[in-house]
N, C-alpha and C positions, 0 to 999 in steps of 0.2 A: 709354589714350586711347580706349576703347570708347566712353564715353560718349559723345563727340567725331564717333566715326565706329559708328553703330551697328548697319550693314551686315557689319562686324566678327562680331555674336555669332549670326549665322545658323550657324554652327559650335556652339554652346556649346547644350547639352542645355537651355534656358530653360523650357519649361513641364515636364519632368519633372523639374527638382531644384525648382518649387514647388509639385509634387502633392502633397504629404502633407504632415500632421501630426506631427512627432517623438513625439507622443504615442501616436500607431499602431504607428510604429516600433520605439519604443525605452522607451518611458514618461516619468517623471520623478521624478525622482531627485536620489541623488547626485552622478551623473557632471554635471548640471547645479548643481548647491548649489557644489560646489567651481568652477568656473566665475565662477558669482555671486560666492565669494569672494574671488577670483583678479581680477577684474574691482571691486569695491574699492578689495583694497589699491591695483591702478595706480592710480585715480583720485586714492587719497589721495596719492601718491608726487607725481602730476603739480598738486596744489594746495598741496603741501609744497612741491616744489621755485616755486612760485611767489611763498609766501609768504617763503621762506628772503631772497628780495632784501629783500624789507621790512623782516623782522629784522637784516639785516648791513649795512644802508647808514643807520639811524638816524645823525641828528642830534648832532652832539654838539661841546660850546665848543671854538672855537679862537682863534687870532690868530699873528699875524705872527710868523716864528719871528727868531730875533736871528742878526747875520750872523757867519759861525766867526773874524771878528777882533775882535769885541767887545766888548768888558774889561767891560759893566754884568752885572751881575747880573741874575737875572730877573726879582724885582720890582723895579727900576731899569728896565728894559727896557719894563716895561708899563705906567711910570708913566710915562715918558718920552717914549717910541717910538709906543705905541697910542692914537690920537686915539680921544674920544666920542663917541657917535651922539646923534643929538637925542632920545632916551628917557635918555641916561646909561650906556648900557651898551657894552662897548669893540667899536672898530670890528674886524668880522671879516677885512674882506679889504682895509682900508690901513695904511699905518702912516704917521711923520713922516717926511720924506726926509733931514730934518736931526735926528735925536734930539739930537744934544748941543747945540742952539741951540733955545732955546724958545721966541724969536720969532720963528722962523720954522715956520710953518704949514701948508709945500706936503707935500700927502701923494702916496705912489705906489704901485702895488698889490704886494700880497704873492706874494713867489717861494716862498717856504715858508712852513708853520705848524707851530706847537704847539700841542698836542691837552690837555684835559682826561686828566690821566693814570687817572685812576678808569675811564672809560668809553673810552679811547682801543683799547682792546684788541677790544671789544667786537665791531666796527663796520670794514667796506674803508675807511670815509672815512677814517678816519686811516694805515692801512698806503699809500696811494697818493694821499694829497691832494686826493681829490674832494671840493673844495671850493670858493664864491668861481667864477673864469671858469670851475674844472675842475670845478663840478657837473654841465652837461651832461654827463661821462662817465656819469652814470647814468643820466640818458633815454639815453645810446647803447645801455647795457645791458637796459633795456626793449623800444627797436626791437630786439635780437640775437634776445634772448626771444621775440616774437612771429614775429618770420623765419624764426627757427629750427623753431617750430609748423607753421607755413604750409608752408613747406621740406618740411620729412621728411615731411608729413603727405601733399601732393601726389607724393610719390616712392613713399610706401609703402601707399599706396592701389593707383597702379598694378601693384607688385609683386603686392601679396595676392594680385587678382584675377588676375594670370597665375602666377603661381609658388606659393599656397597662402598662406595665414593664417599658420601656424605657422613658419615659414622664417623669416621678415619680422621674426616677434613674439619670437620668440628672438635674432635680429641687434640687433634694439633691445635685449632687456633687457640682453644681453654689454655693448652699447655705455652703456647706461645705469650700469652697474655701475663700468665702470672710467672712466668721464669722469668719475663724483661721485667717484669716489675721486683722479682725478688735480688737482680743483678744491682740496682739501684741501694740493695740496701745491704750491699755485700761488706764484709771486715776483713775478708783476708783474700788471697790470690787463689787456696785452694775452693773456699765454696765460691768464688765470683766463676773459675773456672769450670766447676761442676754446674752451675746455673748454666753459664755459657753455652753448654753440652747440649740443655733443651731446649738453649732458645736456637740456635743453629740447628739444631738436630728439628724441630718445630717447625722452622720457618721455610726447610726443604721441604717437606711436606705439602705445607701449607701454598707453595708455590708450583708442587706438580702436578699434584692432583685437582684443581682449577681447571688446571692446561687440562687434564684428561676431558675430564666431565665438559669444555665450551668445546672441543674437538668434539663430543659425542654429539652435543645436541647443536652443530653447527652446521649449514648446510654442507653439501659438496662444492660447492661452485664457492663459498667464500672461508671455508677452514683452514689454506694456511694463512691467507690474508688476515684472519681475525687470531689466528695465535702470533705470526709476524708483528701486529702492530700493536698486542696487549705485549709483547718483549720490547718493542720499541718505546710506547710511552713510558712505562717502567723504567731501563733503562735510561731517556732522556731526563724522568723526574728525578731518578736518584743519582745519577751526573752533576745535576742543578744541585741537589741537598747535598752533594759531597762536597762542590765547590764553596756553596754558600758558606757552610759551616767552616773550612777549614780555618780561615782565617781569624773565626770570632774566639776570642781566649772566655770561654767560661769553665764552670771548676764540669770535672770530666762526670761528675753524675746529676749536673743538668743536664749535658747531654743527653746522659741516656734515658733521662725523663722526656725530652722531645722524643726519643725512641718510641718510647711508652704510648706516649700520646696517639700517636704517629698508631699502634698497634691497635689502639681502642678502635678504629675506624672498622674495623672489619668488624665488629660486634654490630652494628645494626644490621650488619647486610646478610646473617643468617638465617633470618626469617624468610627474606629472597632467594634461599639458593635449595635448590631441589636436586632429589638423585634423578642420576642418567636413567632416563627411560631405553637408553639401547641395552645397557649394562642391565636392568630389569626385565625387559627380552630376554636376553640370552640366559639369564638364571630360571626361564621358564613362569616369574613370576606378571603374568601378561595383567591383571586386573591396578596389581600395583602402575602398573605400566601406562596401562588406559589413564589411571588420573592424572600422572603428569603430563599426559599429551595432553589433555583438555585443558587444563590448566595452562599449558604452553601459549596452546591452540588462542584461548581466550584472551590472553595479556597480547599476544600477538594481531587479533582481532582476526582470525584465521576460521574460516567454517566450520563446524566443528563434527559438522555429515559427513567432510570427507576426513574429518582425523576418526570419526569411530568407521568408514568404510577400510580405510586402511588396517586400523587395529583387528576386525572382521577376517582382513586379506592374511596377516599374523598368520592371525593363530587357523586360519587353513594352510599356512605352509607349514607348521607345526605339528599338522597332522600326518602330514607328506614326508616328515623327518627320515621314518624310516628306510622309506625310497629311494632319499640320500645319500644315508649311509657310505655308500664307497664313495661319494664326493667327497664328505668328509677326512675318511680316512685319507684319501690320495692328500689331500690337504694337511693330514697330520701325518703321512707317512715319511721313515725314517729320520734322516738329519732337519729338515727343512725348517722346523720355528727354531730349531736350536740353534743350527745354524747362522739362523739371523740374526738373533739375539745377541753371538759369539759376538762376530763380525761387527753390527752395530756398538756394543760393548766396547771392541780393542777401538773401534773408528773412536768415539767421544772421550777413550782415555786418552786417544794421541794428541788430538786437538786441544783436550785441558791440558794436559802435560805441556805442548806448546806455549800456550797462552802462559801459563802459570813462571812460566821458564822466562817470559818477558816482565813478566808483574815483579817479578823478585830481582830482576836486573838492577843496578845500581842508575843506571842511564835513564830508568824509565821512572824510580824513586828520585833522583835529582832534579828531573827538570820539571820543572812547574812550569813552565812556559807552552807544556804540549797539549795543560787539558784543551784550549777550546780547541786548536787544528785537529786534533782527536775526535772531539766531541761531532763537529762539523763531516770530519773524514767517515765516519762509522754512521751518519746518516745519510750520505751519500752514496753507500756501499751499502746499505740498509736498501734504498732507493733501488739500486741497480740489481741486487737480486730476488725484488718483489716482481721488478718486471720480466726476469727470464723465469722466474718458478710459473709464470701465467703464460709463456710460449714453451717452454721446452719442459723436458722430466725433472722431477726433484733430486733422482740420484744421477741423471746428468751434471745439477748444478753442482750438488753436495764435491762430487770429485772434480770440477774442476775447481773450486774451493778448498780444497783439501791440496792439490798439488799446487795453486796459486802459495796458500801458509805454506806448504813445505819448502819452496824456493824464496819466498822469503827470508824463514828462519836459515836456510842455507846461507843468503847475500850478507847476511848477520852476522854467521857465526865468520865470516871474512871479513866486514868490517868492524867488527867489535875486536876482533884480532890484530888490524892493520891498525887500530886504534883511530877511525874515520868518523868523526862523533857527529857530526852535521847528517851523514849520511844515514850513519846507524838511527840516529830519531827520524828521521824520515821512514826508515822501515819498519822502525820499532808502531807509527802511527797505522801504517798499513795493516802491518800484521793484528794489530789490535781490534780495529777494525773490520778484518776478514773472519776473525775468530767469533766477534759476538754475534755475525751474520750467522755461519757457519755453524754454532752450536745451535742455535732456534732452530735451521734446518734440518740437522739431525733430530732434532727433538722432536718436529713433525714429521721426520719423516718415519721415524720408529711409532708415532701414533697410527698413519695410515698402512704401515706392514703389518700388525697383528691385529686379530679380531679381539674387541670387545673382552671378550673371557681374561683375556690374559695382558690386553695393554696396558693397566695398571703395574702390575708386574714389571713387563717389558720396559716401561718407559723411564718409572724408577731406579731399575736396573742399571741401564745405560747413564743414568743420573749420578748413579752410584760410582762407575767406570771412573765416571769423568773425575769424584773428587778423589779418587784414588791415585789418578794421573796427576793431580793437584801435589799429593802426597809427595809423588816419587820427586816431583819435580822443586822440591826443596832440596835436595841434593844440588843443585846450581850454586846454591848458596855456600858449599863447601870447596865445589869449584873455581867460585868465586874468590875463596879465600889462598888460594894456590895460582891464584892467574890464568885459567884456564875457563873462563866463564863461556867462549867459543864453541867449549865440548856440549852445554848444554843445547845450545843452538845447533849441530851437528845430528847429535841422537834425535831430539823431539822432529827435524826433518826429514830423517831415516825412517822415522815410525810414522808419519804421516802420508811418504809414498809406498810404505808396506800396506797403510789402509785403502787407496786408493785401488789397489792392487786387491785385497780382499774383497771390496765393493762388486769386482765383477762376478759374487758368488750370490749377488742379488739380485732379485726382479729387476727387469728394464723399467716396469712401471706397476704402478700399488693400484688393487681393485677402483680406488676411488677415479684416478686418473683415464683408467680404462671407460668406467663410466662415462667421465668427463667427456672423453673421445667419445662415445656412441651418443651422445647428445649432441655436440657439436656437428655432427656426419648429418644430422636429419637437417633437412631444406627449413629456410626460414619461413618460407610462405607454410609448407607444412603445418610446423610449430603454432602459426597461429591459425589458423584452419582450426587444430585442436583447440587451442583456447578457446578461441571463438566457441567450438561445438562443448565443449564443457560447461560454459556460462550461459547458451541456452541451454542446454541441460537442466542445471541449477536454479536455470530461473521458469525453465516450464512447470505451470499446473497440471497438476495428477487427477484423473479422474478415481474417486472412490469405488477400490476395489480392483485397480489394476494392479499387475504381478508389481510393477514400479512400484505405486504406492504403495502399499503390502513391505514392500522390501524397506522406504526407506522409513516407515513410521516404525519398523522393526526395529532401526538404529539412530534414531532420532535422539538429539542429547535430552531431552526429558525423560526421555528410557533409560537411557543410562546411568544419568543421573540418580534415578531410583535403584537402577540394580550395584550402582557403587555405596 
């Protein structure tokens, strides 16, 4: 609740854990690659586990099942029993109320069905009848899924930030492990749906807080690049596993055993993944702090004189805190994290709500023909805003991104009206495409606006917004059913140039980019002048006894080594 109350983080070390550069500290490496990797797989876990309702709740024939005193046989039954729809094809959710009089007419709806036996296995709809009035149990399944996001997301944001990254991140993946495995061995629709809770409610988690912790220990110069392209691989592999699978007909809980499988992978990489050493700055625990920098320092093959000169430099600006003071405060004075947070929050519900608003279109469920121009379009557009986030500001891009989707969803909600179907997939792939760019961005970009203390918080938060927007934007659906599917493309375009509109209540540009800029401004002959004078430095002999020597056999990791 920092954010909330940000009187709160006058305590928490806030301008010394965002004084440095990881790249000063500890370099770059592998102790970050595996991170990056590790930060992937979740992604792909958490769009697997999204895709998997798609794959197990498909379509498939039914009709009226025959009642257990019977005597017809079953073609008697469906010749008899199941009236025609006005295309000729048998009615799914009535039957005759009088089968054995065939003049009479009056039908009444179906208590039970029988399923196409080929595809009945496949598929929840047939093990639990969601079908006819019991389809809505699968929008209930949808709202679970999104609650369950928003849920754990706002719960475990606040943990991170008081209790550590890794605590939190480990509690999830246990609980992710053994809910997909308990969904496998479900009997009925309510506990499969209550399992569902954690393993979605798990797998949000399990996918943001990654993102946090490779943003903390990632350099400046390459943090959105390495959160950008651990969403792109994710996304690309779990595009691949949706297509793959869609077409293979297996019964629907070997599926979710490849799920399963799929889950255990992130079991050995716990022993690799360490807490944020900024996050440990700023809670003032610096010793904890020193060992994951050495340990970084080391896997990275990084000196390790200047990760404890650095850790030295710490904690003397920690001393200095209180001379601070009013910088701080002006930094948490009045509206300004709240603010952001607001603002950040309505921006990622607008752009879910958008997105979501295309996902439940009938146009964008019909045509199978769009994964790969899709799949192709959104790496293209993945492409093109890797390379403006490395010339110009991120919340330059975010908002022209933001009114690019808004006049989409507008040209939409006019051809999806005019009834222009060629046209409308054409926009439908854009928009697609703009939005998974578009949410990464916000997602780093709400990493680099809040310090440390409270980005967990913060980022979850906005994580949260978005499935909320998820939420409202099932309502299309009912639009849907009225003819009016336009209106949803309408609103979610109105709220996207209302964010773009709030965006200008934020920074032009985030601490890190400022950085960026005073590093780029210094000459290059400069730059390496320094290097150069660093590396002799590092490599000159000390005579015994000078103030140098003295100093650095003071912080020598042998010494430290002993005093950890």
């Amino acid at each position: 609740m920092n954010v909330l109350q940000p009187s709160r983080l006058l305590s928490k070390e806030l301008l010394t854990c965002e004084s440095f550069d990881c790249y000063d500290d500890f370099g770059h490496g592998p102790f970050q690659r595996r991170l990056l990797l590790f930060r992937s797989l979740a992604f792909f876990l958490m769009n697997a586990n999204s895709f998997v309702l798609h794959l197990i709740t498909s379509d498939v024939g039914h009709w009226c099942k025959r009642p257990p005193h019977s005597n017809m046989s079953a073609a008697s039954w469906i010749t008899s029993a199941i009236p025609l729809e006005s295309d000729g094809s048998l009615s799914r959710c009535l039957r005759n109320e009088h089968p054995d009089e065939p003049n009479n007419t009056n039908t009444i709806p179906c208590e039970e069905w029988e399923f196409e036996q080929e595809l009945a296995s496949t598929t929840i709809v047939s093990e639990w009848n969601l079908v006819c009035q019991r389809r809505s149990l699968i929008a209930v399944l949808i709202l679970v899924h999104n609650g369950a996001c928003a849920a754990f997301a706002i719960a475990a944001g606040s943990l991170a930030d008081n209790g550590g990254r890794l605590r939190v991140l480990m509690a999830a993946i246990i609980t992710l492990v053994f809910s997909t495995t308990a969904t496998c061995l479900s009997d009925s629709y309510v506990v499969y749906a209550s399992f569902k809770f954690f393993v979605w409610g798990s797998a949000a988690v399990t996918m943001a807080l990654p993102a946090v912790a490779l943003f903390e220990v990632t350099t400046h110069e390459n943090r959105p690049r390495h959160i950008v392209l651990a969403r792109t691989v994710g996304v690309v592999f779990s595009d691949l596993w949706y297509v793959g699978w869609t077409p293979v007909q297996l019964d629907w809980k070997l599926k979710q055993t490849v799920l399963v499988l799929s889950t255990l992978l992130l079991l050995p990489a716990l022993p690799y993944i360490e807490e944020s050493p900024r996050w440990l700055t700023g809670q003032g625990r610096l010793r904890s702090a020193e060992d994951v920098m050495l340990s970084a320092a080391k896997s990275n093959i990084f000196p390790t004189s200047s990760t404890a000169w650095l850790h030295n430099k710490l904690k003397g600006d920690m001393s200095t805190n209180a001379a601070r003071l009013t910088t701080i405060q002006d930094l948490l004075h009045g509206l300004s994290i709240r603010q952001r947070a607001l603002v950040l929050c309505f921006s990622f519900f607008s752009i879910t709500l958008a997105a979501f608003a295309i996902f439940f279109s009938p146009l964008h469920r019909r045509s199978v023909w769009l994964h790969l121009p899709s799949f192709l379009t959104t790496l293209a557009v993945y492409a093109v805003m890797h390379v403006l986030i490395r010339r110009l500001t991120m919340l330059a891009v975010i908002r022209g991104w933001f009114m690019a989707i808004g006049a989409l969803q507008c040209l939409l909600s006019l051809t999806v009206g005019a009834g222009f179907l060629l046209v409308s997939e054409v926009l439908l792939i854009l928009a697609k495409a703009f939005y998974y760019s578009g949410s990464v961005m916000c997602f780093v970009y709400a990493m680099e606006l809040f310090p440390s203390a409270v980005r967990g918080t913060a980022v979850c938060w906005t994580f949260a917004c978005g499935r909320l927007g998820a939420v409202v934007a099932s309502v299309s659906l009912v639009l849907q059913k009225v003819g009016r599917e336009d209106a949803a493309f309408h609103f979610s375009g109105a709220l996207l140039f209302a964010s773009v509109f709030a965006m200008g209540r934020l920074p032009r540009e985030t601490t890190v980019e400022c950085a960026k800029t005073d590093a780029w401004r210094v000459p290059t002959v400069i730059r390496r002048h320094m290097d150069h004078m660093k590396q002799t430095l590092e490599g000159r002999p000390e005579e015994p006894g000078s103030p140098m020597s003295s100093h650095e056999g003071a912080n020598s990791p042998g010494k430290l080594a002993i005093k950890s």
